[in-house]
PyMOL Python script that loads the backbone (N, CA, C, O; Angstrom):
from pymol import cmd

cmd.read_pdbstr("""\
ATOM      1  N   UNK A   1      15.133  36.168   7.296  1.00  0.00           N
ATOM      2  CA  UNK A   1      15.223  36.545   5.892  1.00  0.00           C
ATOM      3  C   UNK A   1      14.129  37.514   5.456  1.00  0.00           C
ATOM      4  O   UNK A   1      14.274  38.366   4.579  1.00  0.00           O
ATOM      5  N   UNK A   2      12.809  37.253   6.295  1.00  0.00           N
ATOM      6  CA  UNK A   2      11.833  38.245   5.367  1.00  0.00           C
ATOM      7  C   UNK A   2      11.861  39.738   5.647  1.00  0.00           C
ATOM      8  O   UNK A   2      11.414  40.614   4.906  1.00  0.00           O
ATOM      9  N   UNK A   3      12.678  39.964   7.277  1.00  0.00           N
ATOM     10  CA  UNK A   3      13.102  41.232   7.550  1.00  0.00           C
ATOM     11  C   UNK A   3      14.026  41.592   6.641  1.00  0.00           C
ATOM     12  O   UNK A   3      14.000  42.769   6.282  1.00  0.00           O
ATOM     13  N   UNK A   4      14.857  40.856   6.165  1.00  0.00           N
ATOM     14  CA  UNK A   4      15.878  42.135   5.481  1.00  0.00           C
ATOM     15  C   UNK A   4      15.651  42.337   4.139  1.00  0.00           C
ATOM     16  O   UNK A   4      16.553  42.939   3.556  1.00  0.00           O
ATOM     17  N   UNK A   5      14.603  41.969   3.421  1.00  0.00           N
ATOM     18  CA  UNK A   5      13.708  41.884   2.158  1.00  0.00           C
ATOM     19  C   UNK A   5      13.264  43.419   2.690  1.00  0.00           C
ATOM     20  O   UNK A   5      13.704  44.380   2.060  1.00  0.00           O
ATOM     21  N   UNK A   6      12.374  43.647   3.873  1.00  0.00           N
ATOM     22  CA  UNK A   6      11.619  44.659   4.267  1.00  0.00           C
ATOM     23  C   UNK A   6      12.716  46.291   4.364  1.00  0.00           C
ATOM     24  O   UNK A   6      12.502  47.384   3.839  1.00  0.00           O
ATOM     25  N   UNK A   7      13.625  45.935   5.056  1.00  0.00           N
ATOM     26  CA  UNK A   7      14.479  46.663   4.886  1.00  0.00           C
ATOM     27  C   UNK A   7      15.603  46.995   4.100  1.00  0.00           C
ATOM     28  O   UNK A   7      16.401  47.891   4.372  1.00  0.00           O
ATOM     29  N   UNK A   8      15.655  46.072   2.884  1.00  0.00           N
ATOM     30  CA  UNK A   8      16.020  46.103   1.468  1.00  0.00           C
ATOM     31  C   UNK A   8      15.423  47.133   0.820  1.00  0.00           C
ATOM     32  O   UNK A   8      15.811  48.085   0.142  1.00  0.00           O
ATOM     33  N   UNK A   9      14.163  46.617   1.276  1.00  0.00           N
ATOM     34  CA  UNK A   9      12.967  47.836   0.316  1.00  0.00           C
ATOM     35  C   UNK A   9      13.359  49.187   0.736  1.00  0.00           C
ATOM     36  O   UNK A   9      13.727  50.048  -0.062  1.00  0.00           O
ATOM     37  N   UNK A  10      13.270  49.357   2.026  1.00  0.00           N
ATOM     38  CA  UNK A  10      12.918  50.706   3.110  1.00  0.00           C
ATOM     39  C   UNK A  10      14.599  51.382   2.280  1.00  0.00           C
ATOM     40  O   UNK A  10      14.558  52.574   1.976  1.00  0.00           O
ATOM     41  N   UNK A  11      15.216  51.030   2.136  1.00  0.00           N
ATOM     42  CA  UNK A  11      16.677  51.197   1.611  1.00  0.00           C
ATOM     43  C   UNK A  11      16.290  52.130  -0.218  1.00  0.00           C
ATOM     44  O   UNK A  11      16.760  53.237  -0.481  1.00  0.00           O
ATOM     45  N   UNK A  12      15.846  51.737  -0.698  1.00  0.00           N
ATOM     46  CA  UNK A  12      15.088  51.535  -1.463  1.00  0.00           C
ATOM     47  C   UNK A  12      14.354  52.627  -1.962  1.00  0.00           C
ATOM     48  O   UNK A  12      14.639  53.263  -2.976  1.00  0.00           O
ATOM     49  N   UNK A  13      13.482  52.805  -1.277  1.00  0.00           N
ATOM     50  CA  UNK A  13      12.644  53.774  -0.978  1.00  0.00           C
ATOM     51  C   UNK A  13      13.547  55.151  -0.972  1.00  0.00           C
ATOM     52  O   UNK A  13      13.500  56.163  -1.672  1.00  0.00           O
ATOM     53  N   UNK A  14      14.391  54.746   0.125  1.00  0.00           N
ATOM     54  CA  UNK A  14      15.101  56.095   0.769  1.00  0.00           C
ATOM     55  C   UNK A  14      16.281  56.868  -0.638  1.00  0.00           C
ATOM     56  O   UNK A  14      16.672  58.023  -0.809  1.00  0.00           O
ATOM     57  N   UNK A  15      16.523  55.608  -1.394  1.00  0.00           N
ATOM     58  CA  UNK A  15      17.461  56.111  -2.608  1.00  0.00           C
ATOM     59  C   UNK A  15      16.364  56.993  -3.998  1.00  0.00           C
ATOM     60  O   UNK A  15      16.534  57.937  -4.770  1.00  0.00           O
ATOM     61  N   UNK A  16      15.351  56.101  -3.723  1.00  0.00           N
ATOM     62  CA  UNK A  16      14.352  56.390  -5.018  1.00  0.00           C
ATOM     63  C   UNK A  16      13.541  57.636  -4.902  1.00  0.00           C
ATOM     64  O   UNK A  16      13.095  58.227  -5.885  1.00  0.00           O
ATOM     65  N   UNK A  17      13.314  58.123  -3.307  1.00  0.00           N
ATOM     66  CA  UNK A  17      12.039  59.066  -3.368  1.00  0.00           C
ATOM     67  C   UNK A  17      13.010  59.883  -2.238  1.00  0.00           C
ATOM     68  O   UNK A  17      12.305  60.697  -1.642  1.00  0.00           O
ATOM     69  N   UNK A  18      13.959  59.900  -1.921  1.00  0.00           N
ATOM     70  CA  UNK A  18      15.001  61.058  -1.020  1.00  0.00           C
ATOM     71  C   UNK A  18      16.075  61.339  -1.724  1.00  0.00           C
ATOM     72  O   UNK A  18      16.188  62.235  -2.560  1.00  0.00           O
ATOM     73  N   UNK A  19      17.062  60.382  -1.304  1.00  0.00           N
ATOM     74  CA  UNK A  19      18.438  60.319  -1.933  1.00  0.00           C
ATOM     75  C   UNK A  19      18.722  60.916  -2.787  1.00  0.00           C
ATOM     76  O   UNK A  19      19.182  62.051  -2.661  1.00  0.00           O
ATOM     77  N   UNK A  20      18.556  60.401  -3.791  1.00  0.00           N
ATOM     78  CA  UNK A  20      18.631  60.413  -5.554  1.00  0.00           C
ATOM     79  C   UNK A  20      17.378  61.258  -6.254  1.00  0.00           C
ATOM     80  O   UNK A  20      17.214  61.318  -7.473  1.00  0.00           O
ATOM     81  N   UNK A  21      16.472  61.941  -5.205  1.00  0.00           N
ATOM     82  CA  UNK A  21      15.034  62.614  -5.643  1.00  0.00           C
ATOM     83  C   UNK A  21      15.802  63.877  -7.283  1.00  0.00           C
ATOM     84  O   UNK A  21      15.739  63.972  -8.509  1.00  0.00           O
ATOM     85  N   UNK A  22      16.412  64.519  -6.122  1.00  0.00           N
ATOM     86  CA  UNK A  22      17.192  65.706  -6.658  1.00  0.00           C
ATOM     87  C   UNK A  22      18.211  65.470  -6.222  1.00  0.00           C
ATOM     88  O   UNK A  22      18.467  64.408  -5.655  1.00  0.00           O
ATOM     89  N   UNK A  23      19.735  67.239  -6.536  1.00  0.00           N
ATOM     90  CA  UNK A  23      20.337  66.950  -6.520  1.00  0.00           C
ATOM     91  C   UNK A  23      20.379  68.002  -4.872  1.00  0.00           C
ATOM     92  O   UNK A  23      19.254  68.311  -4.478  1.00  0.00           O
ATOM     93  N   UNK A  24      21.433  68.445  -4.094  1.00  0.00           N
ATOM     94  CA  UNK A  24      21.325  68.664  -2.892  1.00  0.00           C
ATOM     95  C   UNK A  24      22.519  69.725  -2.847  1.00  0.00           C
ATOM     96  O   UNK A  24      23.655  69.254  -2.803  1.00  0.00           O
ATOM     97  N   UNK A  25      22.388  70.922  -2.854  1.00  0.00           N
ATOM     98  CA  UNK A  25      23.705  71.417  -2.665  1.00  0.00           C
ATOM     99  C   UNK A  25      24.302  71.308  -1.151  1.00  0.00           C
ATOM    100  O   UNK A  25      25.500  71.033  -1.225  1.00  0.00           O
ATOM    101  N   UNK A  26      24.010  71.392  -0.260  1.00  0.00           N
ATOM    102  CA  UNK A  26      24.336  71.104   1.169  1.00  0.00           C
ATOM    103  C   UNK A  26      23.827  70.132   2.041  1.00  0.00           C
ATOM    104  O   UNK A  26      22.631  69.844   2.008  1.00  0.00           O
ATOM    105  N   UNK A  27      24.890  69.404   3.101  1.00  0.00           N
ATOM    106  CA  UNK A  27      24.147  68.390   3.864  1.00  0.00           C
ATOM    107  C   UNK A  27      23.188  68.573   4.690  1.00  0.00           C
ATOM    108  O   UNK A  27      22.535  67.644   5.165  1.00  0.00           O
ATOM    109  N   UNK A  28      22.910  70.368   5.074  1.00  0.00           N
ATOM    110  CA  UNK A  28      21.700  70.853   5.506  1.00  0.00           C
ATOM    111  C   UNK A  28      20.708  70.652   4.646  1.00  0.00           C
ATOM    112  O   UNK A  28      19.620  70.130   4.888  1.00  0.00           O
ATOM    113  N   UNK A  29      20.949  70.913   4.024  1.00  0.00           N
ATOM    114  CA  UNK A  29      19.804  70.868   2.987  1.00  0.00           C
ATOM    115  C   UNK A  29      19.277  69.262   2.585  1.00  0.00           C
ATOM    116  O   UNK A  29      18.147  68.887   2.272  1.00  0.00           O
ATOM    117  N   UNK A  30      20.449  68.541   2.713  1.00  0.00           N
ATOM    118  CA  UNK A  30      19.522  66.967   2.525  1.00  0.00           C
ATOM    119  C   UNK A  30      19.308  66.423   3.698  1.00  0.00           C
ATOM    120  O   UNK A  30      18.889  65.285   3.911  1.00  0.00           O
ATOM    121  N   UNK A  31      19.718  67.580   4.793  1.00  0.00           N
ATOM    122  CA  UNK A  31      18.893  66.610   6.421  1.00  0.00           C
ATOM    123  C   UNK A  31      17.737  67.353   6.480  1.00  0.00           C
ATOM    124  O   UNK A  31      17.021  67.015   7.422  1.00  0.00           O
ATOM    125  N   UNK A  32      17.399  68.052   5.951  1.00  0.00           N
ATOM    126  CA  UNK A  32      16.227  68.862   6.323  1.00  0.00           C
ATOM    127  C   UNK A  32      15.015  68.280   4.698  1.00  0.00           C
ATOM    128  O   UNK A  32      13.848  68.669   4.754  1.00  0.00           O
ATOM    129  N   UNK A  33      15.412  67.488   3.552  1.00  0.00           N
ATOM    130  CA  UNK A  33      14.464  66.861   3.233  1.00  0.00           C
ATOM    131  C   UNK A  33      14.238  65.092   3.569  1.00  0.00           C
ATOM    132  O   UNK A  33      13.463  64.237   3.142  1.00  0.00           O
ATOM    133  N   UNK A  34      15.462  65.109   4.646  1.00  0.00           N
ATOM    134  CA  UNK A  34      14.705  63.705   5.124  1.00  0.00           C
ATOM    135  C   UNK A  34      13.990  63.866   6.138  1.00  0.00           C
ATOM    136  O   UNK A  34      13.247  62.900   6.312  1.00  0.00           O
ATOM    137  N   UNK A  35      13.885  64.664   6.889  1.00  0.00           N
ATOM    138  CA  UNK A  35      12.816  65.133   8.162  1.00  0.00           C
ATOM    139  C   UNK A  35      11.162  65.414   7.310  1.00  0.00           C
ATOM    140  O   UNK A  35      10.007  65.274   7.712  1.00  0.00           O
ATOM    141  N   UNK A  36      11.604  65.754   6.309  1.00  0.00           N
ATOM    142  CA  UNK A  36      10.418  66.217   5.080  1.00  0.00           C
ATOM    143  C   UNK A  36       9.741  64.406   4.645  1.00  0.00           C
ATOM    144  O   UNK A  36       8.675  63.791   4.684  1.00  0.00           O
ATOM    145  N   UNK A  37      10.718  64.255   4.378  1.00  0.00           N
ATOM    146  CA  UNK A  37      10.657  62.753   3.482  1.00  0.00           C
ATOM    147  C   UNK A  37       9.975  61.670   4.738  1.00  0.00           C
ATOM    148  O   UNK A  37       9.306  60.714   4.346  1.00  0.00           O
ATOM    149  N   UNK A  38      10.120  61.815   5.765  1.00  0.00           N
ATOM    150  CA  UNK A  38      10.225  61.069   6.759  1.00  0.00           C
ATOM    151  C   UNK A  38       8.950  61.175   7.344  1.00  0.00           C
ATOM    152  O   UNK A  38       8.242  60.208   7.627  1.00  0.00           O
ATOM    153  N   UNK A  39       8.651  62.406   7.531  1.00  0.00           N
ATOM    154  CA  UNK A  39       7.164  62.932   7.980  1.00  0.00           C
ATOM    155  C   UNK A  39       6.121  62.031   6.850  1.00  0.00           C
ATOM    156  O   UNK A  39       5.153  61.385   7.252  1.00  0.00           O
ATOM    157  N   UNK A  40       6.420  62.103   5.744  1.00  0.00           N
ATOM    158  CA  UNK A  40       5.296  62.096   4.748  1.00  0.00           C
ATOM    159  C   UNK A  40       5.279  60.575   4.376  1.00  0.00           C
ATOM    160  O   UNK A  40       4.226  60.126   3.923  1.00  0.00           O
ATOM    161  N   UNK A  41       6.371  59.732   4.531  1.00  0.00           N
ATOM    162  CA  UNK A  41       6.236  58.606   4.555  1.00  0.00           C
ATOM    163  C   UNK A  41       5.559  57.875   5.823  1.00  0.00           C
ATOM    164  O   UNK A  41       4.741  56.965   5.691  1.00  0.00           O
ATOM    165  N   UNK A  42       5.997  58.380   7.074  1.00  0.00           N
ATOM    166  CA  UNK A  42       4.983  57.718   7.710  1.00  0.00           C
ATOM    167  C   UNK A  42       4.018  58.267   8.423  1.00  0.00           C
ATOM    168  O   UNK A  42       3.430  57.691   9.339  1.00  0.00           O
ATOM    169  N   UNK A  43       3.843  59.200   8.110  1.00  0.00           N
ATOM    170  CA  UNK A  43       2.365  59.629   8.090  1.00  0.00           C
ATOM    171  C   UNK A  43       0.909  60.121   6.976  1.00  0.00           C
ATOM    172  O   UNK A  43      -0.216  60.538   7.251  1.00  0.00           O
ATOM    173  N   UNK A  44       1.525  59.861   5.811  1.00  0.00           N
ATOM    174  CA  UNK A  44       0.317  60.409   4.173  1.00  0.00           C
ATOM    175  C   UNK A  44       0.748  58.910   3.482  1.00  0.00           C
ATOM    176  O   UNK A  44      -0.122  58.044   3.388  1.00  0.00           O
ATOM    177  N   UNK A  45       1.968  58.680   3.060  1.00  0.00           N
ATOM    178  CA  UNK A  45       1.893  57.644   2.159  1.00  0.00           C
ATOM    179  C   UNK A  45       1.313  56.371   2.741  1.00  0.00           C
ATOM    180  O   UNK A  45       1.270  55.900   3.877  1.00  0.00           O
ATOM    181  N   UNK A  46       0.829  55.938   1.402  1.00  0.00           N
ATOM    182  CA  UNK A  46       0.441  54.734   1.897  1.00  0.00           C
ATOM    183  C   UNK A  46       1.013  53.476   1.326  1.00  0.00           C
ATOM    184  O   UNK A  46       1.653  53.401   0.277  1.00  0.00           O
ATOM    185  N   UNK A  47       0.634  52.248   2.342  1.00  0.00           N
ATOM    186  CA  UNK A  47       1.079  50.686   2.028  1.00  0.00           C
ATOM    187  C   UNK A  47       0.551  50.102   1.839  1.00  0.00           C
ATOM    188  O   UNK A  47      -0.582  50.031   2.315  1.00  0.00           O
ATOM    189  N   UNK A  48       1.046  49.298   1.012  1.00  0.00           N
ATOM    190  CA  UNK A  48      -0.149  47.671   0.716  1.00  0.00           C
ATOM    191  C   UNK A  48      -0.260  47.192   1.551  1.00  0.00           C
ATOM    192  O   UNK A  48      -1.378  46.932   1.996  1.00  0.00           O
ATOM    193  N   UNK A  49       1.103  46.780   2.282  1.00  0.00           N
ATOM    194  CA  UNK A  49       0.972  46.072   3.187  1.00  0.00           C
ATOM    195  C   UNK A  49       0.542  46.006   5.025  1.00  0.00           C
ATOM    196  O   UNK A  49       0.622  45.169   5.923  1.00  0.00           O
ATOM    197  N   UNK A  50       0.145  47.193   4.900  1.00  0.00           N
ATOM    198  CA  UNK A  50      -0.827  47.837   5.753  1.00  0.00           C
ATOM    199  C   UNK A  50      -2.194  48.130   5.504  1.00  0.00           C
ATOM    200  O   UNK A  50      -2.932  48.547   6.396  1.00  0.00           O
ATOM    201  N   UNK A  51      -2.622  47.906   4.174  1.00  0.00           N
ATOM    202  CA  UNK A  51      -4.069  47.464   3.516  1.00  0.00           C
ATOM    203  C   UNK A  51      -4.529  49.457   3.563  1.00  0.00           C
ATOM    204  O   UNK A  51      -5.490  50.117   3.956  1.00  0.00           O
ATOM    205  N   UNK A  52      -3.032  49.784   2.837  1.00  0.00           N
ATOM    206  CA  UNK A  52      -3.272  51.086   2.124  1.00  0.00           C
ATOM    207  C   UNK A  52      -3.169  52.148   3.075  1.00  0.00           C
ATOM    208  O   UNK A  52      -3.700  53.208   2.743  1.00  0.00           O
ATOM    209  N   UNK A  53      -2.557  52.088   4.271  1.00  0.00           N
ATOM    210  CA  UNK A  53      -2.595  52.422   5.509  1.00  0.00           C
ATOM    211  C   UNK A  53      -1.128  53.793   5.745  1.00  0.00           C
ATOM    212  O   UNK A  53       0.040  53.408   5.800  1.00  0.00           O
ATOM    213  N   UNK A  54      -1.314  54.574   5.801  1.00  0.00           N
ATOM    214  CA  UNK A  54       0.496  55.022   6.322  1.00  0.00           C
ATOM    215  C   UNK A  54       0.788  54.257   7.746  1.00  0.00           C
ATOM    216  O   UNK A  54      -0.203  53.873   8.367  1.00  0.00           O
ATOM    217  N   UNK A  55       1.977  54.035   8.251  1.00  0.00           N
ATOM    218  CA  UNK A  55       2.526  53.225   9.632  1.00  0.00           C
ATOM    219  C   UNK A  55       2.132  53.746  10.581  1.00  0.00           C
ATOM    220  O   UNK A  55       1.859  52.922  11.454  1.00  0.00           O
ATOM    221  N   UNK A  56       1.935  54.878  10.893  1.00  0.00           N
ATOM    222  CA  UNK A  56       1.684  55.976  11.715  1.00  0.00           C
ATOM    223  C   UNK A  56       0.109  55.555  12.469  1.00  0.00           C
ATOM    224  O   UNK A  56      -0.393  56.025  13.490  1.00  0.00           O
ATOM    225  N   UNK A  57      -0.424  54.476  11.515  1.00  0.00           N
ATOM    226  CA  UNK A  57      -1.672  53.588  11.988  1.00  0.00           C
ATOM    227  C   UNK A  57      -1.621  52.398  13.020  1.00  0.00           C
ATOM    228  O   UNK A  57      -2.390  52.001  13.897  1.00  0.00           O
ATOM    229  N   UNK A  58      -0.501  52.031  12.589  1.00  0.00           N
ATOM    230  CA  UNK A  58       0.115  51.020  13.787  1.00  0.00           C
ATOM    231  C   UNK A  58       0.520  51.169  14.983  1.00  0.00           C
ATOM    232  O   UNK A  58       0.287  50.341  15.863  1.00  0.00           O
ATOM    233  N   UNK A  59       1.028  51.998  15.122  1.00  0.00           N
ATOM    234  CA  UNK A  59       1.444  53.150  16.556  1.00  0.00           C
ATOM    235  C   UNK A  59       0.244  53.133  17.336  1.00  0.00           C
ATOM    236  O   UNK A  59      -0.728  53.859  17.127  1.00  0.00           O
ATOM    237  N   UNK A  60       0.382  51.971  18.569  1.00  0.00           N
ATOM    238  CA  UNK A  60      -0.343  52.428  19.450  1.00  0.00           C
ATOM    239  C   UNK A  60       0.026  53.193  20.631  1.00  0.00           C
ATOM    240  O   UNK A  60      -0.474  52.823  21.693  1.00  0.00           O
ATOM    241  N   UNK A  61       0.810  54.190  20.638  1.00  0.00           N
ATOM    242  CA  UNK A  61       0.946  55.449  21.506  1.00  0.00           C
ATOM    243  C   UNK A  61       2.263  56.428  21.126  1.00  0.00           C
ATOM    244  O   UNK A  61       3.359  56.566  21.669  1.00  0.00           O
ATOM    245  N   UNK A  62       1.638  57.048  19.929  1.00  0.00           N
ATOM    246  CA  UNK A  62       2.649  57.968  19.236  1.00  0.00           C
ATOM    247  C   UNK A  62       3.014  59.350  20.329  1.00  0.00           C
ATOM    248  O   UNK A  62       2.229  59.982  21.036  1.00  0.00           O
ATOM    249  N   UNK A  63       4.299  59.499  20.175  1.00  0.00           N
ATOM    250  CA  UNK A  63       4.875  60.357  21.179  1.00  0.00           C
ATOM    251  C   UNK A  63       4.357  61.810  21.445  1.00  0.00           C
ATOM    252  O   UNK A  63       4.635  62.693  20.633  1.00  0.00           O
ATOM    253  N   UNK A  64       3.775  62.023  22.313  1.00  0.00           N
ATOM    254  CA  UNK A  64       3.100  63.673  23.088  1.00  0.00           C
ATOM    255  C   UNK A  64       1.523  62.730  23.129  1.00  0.00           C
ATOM    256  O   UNK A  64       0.551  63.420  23.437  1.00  0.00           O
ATOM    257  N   UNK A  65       1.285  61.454  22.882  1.00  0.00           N
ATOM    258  CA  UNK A  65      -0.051  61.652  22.957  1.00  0.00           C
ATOM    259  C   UNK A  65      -0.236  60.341  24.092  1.00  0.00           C
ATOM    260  O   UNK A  65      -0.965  59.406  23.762  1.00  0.00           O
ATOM    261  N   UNK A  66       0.220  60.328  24.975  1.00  0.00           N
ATOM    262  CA  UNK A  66       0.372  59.751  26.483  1.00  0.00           C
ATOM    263  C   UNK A  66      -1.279  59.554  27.041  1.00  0.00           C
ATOM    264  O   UNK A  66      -2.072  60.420  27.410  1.00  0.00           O
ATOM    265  N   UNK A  67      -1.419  58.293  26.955  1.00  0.00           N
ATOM    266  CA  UNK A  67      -3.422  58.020  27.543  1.00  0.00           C
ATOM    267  C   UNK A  67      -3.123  56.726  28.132  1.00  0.00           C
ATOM    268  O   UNK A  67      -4.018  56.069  28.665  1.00  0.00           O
TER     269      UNK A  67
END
""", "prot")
cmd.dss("prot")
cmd.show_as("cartoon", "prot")
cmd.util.cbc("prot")
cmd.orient("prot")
């Protein structure tokens, strides 16, 4: 149950600050601000529940950076 609370939200998110931001004249054009949207959420914004953190903090071996 507390996962789909989490991904309730993430749902959420995606209607409030992508989706529904503006309006979109082409589906190029709204795949190319979720690649936008997507970048900036998990890597600048931040979470509480990461103690103010973007996710991109949790990643212990984000892709090209192989150690």
């Amino acid at each position: 149950p507390q996962t789909n609370g989490k991904v309730e939200r993430f749902n959420r998110t995606l209607l409030d600050e992508w989706a529904y931001l503006r309006p979109y004249t082409t589906n190029q054009e709204r795949t190319e601000a979720l690649t936008d949207f997507l970048h900036t959420y998990n890597h600048h914004r931040c979470h509480t529940a990461l103690g103010g953190h973007p996710p991109i903090t949790r990643v212990n071996n984000p892709a090209g950076q192989y150690t």
